[in-house]
MDAnalysis code that builds the backbone (N, CA, C; Angstrom):
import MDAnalysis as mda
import numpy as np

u = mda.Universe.empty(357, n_residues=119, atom_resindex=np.repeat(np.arange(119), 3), trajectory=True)
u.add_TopologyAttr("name", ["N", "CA", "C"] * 119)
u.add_TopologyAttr("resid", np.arange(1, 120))
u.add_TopologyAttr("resname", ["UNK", "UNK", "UNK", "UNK", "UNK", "UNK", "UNK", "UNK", "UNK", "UNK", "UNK", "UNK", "UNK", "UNK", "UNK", "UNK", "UNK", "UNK", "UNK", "UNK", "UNK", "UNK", "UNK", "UNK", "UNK", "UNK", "UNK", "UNK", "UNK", "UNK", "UNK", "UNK", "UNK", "UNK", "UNK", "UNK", "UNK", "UNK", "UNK", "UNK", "UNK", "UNK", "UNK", "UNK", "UNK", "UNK", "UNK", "UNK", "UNK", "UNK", "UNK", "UNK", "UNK", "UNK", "UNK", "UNK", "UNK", "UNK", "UNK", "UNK", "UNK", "UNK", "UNK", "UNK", "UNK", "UNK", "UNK", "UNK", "UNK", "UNK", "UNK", "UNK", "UNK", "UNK", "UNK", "UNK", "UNK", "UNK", "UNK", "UNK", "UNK", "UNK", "UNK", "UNK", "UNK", "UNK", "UNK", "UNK", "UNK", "UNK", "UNK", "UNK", "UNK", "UNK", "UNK", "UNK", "UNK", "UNK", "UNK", "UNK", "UNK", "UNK", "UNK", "UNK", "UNK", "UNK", "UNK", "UNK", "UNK", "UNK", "UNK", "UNK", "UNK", "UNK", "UNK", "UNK", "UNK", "UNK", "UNK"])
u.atoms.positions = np.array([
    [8.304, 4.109, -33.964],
    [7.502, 2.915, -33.960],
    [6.973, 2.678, -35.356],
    [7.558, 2.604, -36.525],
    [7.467, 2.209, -37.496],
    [6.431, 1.069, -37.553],
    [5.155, 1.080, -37.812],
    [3.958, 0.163, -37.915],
    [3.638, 0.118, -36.958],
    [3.633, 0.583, -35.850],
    [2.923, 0.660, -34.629],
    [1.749, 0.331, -35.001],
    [0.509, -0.281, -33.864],
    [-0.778, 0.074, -33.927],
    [-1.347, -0.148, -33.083],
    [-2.874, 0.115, -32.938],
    [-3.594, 0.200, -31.901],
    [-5.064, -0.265, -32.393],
    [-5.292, -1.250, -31.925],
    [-6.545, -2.017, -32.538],
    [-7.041, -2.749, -31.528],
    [-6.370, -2.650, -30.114],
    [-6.501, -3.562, -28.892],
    [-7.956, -3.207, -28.667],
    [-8.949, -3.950, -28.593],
    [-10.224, -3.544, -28.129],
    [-10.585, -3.210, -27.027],
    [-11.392, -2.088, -27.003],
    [-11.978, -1.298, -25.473],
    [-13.166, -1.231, -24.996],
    [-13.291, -0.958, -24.135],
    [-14.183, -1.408, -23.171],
    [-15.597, -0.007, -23.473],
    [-16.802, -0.223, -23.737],
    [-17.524, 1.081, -24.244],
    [-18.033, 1.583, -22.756],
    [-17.768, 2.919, -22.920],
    [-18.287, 3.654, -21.723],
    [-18.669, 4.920, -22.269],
    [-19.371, 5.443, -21.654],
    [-20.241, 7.213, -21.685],
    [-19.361, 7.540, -21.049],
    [-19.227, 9.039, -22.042],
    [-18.048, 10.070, -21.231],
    [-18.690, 11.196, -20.803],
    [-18.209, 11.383, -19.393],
    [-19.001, 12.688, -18.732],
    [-17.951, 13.234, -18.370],
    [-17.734, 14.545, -17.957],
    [-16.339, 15.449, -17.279],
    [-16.033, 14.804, -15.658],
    [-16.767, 14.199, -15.135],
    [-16.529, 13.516, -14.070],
    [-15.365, 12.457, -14.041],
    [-15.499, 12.142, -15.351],
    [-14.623, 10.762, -15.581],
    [-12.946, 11.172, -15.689],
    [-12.267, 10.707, -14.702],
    [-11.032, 10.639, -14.590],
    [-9.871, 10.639, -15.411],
    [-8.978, 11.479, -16.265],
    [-8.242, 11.178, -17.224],
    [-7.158, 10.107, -17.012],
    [-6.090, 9.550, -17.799],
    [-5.392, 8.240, -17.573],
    [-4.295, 9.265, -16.627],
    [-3.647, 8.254, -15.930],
    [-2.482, 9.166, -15.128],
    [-1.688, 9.800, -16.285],
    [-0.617, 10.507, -15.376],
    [1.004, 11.109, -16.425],
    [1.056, 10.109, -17.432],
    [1.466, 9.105, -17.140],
    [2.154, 8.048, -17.167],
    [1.588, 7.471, -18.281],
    [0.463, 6.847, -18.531],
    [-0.359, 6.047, -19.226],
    [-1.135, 6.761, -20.335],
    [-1.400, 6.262, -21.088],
    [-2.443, 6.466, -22.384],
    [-3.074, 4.686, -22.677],
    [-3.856, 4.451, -22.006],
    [-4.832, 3.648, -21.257],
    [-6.349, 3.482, -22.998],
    [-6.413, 4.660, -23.552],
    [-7.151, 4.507, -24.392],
    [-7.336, 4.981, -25.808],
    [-7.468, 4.566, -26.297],
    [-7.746, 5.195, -28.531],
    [-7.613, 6.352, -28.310],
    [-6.849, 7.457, -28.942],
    [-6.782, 9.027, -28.529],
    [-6.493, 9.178, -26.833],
    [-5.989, 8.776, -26.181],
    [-6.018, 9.059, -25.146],
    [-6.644, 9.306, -23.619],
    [-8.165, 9.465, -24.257],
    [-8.865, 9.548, -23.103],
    [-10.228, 8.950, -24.045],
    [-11.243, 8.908, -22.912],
    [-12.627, 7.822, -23.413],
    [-13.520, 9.309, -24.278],
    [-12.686, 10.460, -23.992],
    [-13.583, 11.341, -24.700],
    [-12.693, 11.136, -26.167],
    [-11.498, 11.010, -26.483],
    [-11.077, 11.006, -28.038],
    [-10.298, 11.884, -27.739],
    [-9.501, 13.026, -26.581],
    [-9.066, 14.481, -26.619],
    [-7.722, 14.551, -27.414],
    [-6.859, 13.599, -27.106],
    [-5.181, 13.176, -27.868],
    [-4.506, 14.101, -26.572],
    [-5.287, 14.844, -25.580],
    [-4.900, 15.534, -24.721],
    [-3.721, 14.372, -23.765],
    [-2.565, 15.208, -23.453],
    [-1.721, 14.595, -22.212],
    [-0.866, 15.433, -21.339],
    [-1.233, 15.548, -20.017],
    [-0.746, 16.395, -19.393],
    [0.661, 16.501, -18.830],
    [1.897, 15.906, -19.349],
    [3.083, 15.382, -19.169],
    [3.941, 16.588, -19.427],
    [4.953, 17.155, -18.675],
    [5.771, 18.371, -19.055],
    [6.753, 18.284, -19.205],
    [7.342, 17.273, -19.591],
    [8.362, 16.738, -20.478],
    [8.714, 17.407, -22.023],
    [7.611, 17.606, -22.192],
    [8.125, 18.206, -23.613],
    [7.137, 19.189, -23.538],
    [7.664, 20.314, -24.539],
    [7.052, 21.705, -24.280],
    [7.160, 22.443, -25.541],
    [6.942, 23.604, -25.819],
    [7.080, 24.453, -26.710],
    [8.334, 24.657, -26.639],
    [8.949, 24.964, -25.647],
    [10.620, 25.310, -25.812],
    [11.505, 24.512, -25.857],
    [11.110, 22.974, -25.720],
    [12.475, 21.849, -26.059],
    [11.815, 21.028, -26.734],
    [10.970, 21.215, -27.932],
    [10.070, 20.227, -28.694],
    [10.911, 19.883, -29.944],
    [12.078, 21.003, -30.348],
    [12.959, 21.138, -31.704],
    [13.820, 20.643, -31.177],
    [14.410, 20.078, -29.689],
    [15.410, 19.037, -29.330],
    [15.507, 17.751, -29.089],
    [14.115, 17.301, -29.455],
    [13.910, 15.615, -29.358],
    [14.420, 14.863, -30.394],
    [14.943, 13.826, -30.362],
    [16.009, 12.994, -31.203],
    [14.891, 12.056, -30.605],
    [15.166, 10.471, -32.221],
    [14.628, 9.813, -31.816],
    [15.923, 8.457, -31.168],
    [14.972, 7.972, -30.490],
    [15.438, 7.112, -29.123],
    [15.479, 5.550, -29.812],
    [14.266, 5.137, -30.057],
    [14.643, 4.111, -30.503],
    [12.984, 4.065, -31.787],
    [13.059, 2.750, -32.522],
    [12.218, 2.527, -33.692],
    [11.734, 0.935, -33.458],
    [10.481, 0.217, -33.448],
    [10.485, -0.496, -33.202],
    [9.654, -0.973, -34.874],
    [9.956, -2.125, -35.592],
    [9.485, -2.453, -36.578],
    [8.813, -3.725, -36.418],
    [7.365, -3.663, -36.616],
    [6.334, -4.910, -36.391],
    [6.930, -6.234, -37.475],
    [6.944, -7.315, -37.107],
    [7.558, -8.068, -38.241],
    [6.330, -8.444, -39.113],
    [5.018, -8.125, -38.965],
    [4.388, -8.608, -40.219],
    [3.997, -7.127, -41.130],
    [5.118, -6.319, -40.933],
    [5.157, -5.106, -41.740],
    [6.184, -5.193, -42.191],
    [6.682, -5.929, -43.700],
    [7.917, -5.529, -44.355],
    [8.089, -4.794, -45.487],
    [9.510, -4.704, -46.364],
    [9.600, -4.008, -47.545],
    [8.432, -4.510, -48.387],
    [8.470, -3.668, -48.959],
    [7.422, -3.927, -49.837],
    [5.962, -3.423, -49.357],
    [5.398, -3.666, -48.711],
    [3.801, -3.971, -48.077],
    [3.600, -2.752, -47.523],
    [2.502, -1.825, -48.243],
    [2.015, -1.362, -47.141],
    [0.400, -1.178, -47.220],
    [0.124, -0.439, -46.316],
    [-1.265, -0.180, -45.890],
    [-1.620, 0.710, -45.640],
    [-2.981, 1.340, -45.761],
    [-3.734, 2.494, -44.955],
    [-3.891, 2.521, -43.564],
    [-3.884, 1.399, -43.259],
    [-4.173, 1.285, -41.365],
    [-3.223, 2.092, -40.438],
    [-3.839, 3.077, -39.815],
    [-3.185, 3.548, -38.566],
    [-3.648, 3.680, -36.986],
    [-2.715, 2.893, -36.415],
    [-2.802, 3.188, -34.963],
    [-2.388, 3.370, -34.123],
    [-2.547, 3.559, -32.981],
    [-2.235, 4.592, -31.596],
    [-1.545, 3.419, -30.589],
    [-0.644, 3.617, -30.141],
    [0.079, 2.646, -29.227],
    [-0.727, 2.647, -28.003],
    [-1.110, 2.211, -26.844],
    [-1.479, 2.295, -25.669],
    [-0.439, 2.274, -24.652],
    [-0.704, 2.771, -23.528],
    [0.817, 2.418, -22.397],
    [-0.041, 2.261, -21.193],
    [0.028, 1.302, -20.570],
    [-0.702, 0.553, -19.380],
    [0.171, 0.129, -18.488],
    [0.218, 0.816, -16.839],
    [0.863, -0.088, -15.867],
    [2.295, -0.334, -16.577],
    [3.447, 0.556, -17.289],
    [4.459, 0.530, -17.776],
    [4.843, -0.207, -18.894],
    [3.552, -0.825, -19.462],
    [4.139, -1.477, -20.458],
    [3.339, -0.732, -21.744],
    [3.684, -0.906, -22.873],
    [3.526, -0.356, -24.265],
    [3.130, -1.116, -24.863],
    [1.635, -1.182, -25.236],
    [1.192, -2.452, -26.259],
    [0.651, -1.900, -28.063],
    [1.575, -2.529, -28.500],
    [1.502, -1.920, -30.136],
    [0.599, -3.523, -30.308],
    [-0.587, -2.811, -31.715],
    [-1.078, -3.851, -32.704],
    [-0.564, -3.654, -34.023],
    [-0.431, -4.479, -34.391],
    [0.346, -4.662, -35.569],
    [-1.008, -4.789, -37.105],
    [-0.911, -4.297, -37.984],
    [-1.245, -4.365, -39.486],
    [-1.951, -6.112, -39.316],
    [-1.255, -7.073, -39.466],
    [-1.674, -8.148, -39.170],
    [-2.301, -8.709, -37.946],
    [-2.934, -8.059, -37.194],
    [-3.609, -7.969, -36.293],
    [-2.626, -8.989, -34.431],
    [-2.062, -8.584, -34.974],
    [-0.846, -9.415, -33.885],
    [-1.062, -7.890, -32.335],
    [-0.710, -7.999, -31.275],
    [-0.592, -7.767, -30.090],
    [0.274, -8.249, -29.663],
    [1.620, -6.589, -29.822],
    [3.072, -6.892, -29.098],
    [2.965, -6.005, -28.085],
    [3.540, -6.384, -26.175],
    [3.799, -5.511, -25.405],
    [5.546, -5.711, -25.576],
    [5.812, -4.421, -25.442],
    [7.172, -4.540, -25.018],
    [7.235, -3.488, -24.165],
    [8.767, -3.158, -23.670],
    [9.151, -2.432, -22.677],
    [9.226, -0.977, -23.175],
    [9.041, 0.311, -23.238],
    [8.842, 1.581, -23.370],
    [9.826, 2.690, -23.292],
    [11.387, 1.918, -22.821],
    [12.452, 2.472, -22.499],
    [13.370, 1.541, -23.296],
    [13.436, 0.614, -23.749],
    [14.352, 0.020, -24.550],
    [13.610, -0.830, -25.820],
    [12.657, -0.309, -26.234],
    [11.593, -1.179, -27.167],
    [11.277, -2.656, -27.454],
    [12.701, -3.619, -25.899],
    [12.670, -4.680, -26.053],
    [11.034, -5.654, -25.666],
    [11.131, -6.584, -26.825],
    [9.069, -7.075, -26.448],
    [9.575, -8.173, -25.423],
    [7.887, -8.131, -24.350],
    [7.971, -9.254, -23.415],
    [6.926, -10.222, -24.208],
    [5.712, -9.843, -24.806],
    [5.290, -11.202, -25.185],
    [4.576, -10.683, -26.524],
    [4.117, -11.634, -27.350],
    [3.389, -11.267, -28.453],
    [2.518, -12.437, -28.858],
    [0.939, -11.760, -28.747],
    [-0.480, -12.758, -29.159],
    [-0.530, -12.168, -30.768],
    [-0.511, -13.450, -30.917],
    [-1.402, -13.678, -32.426],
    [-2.537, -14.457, -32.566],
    [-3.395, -14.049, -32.731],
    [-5.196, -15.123, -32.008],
    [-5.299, -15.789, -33.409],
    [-4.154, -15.850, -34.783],
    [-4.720, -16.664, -35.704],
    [-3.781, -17.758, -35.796],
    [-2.493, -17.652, -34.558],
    [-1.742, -18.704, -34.691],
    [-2.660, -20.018, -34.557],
    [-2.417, -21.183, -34.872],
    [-2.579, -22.505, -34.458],
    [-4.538, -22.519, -35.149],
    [-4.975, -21.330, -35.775],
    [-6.435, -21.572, -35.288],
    [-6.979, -21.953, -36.995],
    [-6.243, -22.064, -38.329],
    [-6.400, -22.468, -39.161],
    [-7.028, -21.030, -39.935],
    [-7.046, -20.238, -39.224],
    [-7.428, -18.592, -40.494],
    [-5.998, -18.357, -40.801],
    [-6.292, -17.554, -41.832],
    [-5.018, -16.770, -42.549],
    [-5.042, -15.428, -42.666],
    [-4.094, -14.874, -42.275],
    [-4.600, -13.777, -43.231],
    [-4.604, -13.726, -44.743],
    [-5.524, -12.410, -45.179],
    [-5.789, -12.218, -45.882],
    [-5.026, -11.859, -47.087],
    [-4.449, -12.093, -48.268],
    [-3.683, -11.515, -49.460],
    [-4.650, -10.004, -49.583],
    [-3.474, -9.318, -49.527],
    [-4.145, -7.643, -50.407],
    [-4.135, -7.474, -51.839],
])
């Protein structure tokens, strides 16, 4: 996921051990859980087949090209099967998580007369 990011805004809550982690499946929040842990309980990958993962696919944000880069890094989310990357330019792409193909993509500065910013 080449420029991936994660900038989708969340919802503030107090974390107590009571509080439920995201299923298998999902990473629902910034680090993973509302405590920050990066913890995921998925046994898919392990200590003993971690040196056999190949990558699958690469998804490249289009307002990240040659040339340009940045300090910004962020965390993809995965919700209810879909994968929502934020992009450097503050764009919000979901796409699909098994073939990196996107279903929709918000940009909240289309049509609204801001720009971004020159670095």
């Amino acid at each position: 996921m080449t420029g991936a990011t994660n900038s989708v805004a969340q919802n503030a809550h107090s974390v107590n051990a009571s509080h439920p982690r995201n299923s298998k499946h999902e990473w629902r929040y910034y680090k993973g859980d509302l405590g920050g842990t990066k913890y995921s309980d998925l046994e898919q990958i392990n200590a003993g087949n971690v040196q056999d993962l190949e990558l699958v696919w690469q998804f490249r944000v289009p307002d990240f090209g040659e040339g340009k880069t940045t300090t910004l890094q962020f965390n993809p989310l995965m919700v209810n099967g879909v994968l929502y990357l934020a992009t450097v330019g503050q764009k919000i792409i979901a796409v699909k998580p098994n073939t990196a193909e996107p279903i929709w993509t918000l940009d909240p500065y289309q049509d609204s007369g801001a720009r971004e910013a020159e670095v």
